[in-house]
ROSE-697523 format. One record per atom (N, C-alpha, C, CB): atom name; residue in one letter; x, y, z. Coordinates in steps of 0.05 Angstrom, whole numbers, always signed. Glycine has a CB too. Example, Ala and Ser with C-alpha at 12.3 -4.5 7.8 and 13.67 -1.06 7.14 Angstrom:
2
<domar=N	keza=A	px=+264	py=-114	pz=+156>
<domar=CA	keza=A	px=+246	py=-90	pz=+156>
<domar=C	keza=A	px=+264	py=-66	pz=+156>
<domar=CB	keza=A	px=+226	py=-89	pz=+181>
<domar=N	keza=S	px=+257	py=-45	pz=+142>
<domar=CA	keza=S	px=+273	py=-21	pz=+143>
<domar=C	keza=S	px=+258	py=+1	pz=+157>
<domar=CB	keza=S	px=+282	py=-12	pz=+114>
***
This chain:
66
<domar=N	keza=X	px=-1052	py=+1885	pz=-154>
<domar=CA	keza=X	px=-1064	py=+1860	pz=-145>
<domar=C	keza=X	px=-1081	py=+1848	pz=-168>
<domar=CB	keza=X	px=-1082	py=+1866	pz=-121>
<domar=N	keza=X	px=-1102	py=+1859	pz=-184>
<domar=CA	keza=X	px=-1120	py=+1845	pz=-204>
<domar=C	keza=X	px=-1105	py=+1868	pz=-228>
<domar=CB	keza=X	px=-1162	py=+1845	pz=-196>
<domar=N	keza=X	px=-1083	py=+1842	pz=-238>
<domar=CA	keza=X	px=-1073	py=+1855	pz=-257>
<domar=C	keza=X	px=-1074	py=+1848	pz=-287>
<domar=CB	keza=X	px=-1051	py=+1857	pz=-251>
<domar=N	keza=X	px=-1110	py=+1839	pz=-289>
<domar=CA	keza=X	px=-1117	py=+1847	pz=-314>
<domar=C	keza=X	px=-1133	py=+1866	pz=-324>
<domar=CB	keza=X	px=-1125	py=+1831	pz=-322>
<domar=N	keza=X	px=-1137	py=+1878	pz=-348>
<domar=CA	keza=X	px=-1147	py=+1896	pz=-357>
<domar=C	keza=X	px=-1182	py=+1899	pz=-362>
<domar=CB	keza=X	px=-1131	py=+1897	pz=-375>
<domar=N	keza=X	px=-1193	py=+1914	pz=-352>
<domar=CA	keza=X	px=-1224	py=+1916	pz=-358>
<domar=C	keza=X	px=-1231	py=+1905	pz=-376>
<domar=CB	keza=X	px=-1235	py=+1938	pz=-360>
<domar=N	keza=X	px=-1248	py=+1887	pz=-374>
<domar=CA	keza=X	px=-1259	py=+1873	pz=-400>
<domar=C	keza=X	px=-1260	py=+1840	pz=-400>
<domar=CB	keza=X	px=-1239	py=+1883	pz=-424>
<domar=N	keza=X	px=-1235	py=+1838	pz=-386>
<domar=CA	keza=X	px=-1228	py=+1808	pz=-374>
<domar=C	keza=X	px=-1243	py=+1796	pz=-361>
<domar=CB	keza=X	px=-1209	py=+1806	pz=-359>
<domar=N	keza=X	px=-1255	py=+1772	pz=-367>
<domar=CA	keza=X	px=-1261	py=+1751	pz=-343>
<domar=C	keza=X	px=-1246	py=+1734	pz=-330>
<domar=CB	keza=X	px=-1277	py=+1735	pz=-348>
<domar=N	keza=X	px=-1252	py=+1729	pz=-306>
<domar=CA	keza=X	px=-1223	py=+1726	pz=-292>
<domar=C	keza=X	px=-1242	py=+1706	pz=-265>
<domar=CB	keza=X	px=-1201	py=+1765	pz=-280>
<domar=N	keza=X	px=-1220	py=+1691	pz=-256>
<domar=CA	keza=X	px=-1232	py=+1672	pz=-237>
<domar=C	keza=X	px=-1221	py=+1691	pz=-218>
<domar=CB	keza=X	px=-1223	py=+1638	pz=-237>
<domar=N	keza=X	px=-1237	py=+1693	pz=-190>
<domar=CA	keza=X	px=-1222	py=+1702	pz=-159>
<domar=C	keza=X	px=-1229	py=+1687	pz=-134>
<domar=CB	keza=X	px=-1231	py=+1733	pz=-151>
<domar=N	keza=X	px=-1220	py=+1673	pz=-118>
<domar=CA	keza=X	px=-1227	py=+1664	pz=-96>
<domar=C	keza=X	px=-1221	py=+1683	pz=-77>
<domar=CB	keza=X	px=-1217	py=+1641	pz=-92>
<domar=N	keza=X	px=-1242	py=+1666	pz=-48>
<domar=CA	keza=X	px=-1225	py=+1693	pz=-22>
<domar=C	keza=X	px=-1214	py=+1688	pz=-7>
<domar=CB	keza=X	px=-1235	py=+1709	pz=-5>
<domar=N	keza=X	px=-1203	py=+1701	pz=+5>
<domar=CA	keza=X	px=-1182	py=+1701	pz=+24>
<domar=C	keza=X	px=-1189	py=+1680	pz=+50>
<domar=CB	keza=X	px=-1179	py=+1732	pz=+34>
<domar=N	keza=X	px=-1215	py=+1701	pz=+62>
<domar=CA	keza=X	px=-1227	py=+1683	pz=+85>
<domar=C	keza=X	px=-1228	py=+1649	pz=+75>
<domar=CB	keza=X	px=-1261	py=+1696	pz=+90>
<domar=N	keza=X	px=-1241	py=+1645	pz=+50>
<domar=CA	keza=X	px=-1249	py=+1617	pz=+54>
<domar=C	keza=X	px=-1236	py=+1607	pz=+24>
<domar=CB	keza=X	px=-1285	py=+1611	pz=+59>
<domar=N	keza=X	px=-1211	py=+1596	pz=+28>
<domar=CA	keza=X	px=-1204	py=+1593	pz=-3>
<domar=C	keza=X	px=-1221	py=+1568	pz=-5>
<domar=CB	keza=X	px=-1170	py=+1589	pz=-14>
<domar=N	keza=X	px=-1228	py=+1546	pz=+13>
<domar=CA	keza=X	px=-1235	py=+1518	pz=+0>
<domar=C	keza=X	px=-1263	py=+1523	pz=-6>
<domar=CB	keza=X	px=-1230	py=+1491	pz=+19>
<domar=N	keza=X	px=-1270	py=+1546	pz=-18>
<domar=CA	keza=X	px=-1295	py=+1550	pz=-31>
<domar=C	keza=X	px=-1291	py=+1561	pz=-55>
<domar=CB	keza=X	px=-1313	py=+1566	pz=-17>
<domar=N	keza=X	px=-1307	py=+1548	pz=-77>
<domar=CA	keza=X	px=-1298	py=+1544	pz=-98>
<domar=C	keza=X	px=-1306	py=+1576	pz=-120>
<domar=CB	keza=X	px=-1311	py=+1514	pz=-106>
<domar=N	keza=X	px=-1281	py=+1574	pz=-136>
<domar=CA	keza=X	px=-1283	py=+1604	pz=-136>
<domar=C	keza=X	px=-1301	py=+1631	pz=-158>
<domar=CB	keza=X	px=-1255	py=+1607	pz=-139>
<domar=N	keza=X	px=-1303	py=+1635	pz=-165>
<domar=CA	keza=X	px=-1321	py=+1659	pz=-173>
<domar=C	keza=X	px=-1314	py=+1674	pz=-198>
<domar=CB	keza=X	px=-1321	py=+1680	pz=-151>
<domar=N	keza=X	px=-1336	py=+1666	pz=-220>
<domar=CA	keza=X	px=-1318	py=+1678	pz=-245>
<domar=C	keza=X	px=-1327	py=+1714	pz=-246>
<domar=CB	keza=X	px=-1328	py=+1660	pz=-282>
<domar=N	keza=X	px=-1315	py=+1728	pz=-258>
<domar=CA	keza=X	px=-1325	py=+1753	pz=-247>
<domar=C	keza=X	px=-1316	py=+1768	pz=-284>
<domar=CB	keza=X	px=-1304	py=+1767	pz=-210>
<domar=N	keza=X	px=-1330	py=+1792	pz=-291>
<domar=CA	keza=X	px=-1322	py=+1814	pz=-313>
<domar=C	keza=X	px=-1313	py=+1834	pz=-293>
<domar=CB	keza=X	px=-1346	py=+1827	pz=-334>
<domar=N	keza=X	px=-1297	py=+1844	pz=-299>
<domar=CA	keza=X	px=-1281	py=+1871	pz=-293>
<domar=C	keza=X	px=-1285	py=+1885	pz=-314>
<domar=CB	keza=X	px=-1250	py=+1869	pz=-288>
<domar=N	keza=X	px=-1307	py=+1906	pz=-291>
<domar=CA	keza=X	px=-1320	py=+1936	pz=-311>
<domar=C	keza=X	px=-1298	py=+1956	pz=-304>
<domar=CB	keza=X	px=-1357	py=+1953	pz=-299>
<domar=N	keza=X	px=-1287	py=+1961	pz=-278>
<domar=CA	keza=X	px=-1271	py=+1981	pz=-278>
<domar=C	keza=X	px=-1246	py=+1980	pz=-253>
<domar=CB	keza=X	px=-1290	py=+2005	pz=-277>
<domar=N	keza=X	px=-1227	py=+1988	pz=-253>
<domar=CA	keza=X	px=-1207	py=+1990	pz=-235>
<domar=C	keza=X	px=-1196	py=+2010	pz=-217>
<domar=CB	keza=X	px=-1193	py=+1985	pz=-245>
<domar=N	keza=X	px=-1190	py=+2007	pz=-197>
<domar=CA	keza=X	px=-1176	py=+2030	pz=-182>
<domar=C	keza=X	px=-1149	py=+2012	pz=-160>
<domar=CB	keza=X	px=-1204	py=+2051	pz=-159>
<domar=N	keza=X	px=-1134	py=+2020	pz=-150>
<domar=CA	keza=X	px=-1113	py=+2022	pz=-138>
<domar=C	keza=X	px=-1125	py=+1993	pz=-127>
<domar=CB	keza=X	px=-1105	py=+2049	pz=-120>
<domar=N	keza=X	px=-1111	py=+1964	pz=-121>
<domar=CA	keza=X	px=-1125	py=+1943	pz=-103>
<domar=C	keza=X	px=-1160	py=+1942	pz=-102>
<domar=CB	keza=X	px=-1114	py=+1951	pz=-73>
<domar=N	keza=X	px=-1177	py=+1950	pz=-120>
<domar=CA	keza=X	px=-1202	py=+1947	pz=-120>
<domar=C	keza=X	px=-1209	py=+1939	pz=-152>
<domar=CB	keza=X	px=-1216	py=+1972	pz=-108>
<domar=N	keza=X	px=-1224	py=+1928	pz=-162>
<domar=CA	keza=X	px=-1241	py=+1925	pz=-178>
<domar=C	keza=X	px=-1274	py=+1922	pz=-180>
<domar=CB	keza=X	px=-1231	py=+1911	pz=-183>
<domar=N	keza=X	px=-1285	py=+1935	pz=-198>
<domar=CA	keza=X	px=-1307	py=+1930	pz=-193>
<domar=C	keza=X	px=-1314	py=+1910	pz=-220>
<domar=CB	keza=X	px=-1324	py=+1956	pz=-186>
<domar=N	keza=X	px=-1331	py=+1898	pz=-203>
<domar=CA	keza=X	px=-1342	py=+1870	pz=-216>
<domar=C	keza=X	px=-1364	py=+1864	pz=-225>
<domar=CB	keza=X	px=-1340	py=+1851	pz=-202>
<domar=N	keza=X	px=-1378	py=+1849	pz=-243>
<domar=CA	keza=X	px=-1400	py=+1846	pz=-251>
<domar=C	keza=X	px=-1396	py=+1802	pz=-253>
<domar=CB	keza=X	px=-1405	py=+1870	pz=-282>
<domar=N	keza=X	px=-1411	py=+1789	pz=-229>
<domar=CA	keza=X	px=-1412	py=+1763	pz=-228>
<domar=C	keza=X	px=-1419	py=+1757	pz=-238>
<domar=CB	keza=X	px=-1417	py=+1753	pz=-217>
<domar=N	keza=X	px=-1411	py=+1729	pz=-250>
<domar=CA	keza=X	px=-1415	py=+1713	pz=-276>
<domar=C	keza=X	px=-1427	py=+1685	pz=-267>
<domar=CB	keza=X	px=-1387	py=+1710	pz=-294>
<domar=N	keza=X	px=-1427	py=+1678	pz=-246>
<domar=CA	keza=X	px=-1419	py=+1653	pz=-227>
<domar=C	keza=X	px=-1443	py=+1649	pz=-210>
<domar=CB	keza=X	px=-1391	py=+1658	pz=-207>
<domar=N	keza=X	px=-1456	py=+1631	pz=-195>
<domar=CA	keza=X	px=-1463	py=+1636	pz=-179>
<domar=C	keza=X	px=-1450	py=+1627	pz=-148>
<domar=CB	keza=X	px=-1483	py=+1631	pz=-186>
<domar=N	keza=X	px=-1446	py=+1637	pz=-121>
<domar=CA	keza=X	px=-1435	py=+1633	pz=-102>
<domar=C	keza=X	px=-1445	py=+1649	pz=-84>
<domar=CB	keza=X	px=-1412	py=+1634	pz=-105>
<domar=N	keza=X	px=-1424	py=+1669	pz=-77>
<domar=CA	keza=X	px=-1422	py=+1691	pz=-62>
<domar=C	keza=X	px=-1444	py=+1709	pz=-54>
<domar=CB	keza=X	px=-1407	py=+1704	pz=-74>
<domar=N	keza=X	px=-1443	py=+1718	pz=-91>
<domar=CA	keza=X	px=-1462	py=+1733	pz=-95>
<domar=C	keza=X	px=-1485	py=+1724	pz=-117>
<domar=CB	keza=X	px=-1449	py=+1756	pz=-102>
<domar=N	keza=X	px=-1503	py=+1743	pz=-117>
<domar=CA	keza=X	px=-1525	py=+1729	pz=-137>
<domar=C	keza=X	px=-1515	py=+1741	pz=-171>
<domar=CB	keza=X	px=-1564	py=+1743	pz=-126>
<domar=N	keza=X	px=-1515	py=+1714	pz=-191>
<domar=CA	keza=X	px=-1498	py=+1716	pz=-213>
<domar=C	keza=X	px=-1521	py=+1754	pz=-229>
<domar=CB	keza=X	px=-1500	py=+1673	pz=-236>
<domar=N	keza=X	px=-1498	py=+1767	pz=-241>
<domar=CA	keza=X	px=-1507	py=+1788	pz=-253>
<domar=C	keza=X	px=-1507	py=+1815	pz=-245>
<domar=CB	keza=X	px=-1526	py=+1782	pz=-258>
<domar=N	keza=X	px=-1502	py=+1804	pz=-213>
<domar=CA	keza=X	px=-1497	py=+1838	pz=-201>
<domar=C	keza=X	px=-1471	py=+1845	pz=-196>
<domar=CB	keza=X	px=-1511	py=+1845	pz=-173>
<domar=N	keza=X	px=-1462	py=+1872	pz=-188>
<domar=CA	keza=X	px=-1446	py=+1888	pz=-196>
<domar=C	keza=X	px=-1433	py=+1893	pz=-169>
<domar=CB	keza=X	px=-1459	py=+1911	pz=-211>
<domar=N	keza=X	px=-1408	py=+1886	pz=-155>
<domar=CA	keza=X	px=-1397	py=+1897	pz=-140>
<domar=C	keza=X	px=-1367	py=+1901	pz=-139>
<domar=CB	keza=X	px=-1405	py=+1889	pz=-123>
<domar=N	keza=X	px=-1360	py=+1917	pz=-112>
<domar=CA	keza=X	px=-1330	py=+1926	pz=-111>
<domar=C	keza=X	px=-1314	py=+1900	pz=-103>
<domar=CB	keza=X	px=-1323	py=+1952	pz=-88>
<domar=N	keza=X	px=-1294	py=+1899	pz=-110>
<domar=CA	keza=X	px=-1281	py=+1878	pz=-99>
<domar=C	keza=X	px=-1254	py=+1887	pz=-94>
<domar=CB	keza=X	px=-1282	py=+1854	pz=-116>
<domar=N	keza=X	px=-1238	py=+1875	pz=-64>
<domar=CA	keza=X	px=-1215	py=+1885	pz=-53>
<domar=C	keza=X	px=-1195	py=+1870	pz=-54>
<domar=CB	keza=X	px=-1218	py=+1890	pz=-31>
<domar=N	keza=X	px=-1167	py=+1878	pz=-59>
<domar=CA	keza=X	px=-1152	py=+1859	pz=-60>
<domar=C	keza=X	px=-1153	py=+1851	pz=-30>
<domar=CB	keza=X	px=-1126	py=+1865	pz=-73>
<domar=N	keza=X	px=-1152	py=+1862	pz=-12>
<domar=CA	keza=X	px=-1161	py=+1846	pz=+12>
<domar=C	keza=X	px=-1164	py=+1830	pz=+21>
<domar=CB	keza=X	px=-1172	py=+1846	pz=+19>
<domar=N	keza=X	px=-1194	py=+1826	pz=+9>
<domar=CA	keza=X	px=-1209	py=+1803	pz=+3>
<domar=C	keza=X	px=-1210	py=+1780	pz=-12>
<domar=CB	keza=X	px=-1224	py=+1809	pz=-1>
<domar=N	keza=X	px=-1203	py=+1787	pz=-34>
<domar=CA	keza=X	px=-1200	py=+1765	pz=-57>
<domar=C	keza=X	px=-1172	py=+1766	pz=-72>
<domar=CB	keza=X	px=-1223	py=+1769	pz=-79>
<domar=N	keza=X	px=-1171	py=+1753	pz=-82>
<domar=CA	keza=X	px=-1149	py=+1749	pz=-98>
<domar=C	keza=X	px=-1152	py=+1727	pz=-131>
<domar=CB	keza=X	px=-1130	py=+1737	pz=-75>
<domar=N	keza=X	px=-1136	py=+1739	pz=-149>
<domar=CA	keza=X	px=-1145	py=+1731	pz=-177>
<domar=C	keza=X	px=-1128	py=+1704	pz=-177>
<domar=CB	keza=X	px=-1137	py=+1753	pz=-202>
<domar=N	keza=X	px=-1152	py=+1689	pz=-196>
<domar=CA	keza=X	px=-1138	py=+1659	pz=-195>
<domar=C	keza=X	px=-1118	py=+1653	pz=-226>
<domar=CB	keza=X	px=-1167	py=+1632	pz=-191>
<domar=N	keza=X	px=-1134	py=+1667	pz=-251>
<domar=CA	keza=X	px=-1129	py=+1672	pz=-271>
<domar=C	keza=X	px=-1148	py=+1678	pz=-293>
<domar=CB	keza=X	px=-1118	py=+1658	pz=-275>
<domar=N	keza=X	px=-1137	py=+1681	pz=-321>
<domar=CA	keza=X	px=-1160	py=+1686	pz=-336>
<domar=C	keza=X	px=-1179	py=+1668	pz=-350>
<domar=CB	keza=X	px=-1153	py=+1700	pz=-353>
<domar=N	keza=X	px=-1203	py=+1674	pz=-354>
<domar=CA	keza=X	px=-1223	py=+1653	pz=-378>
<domar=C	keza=X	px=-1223	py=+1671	pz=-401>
<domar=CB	keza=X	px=-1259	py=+1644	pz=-369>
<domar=N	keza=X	px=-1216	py=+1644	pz=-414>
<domar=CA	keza=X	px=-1223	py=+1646	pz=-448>
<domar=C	keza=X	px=-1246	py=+1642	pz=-457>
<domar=CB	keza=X	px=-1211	py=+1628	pz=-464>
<domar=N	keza=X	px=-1258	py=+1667	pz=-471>
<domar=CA	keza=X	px=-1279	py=+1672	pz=-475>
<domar=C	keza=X	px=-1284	py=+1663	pz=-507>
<domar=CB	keza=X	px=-1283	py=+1699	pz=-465>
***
């Protein structure tokens, strides 16, 4: 599902509410349909903190060039 590599910043929107605009995120680490994330953005969450994220839930929009 988030099939870029740790290190990447990467846009993700969610599932529940795509017409909300979407969420740039770092990918610290990966497991099977999860990533964990460190927010870049503000929205969701408050920009700088650190959570899991599900393919479930979200889904990757693409990458930023850093």
């Amino acid at each position: 599902m988030f099939r870029f590599e740790i290190g990447a910043n990467i846009l993700i929107k969610s599932y529940k509410r795509p017409d909300y605009d979407p969420l740039e995120v770092k990918i610290l680490g990966k497991a099977p349909n999860k990533i964990k994330a460190e927010i870049l953005s503000d929205g969701w969450f408050a920009r700088g903190s650190i959570h899991i994220l599900t393919g479930a839930e979200w889904y990757p929009i693409g990458r930023i060039k850093v």
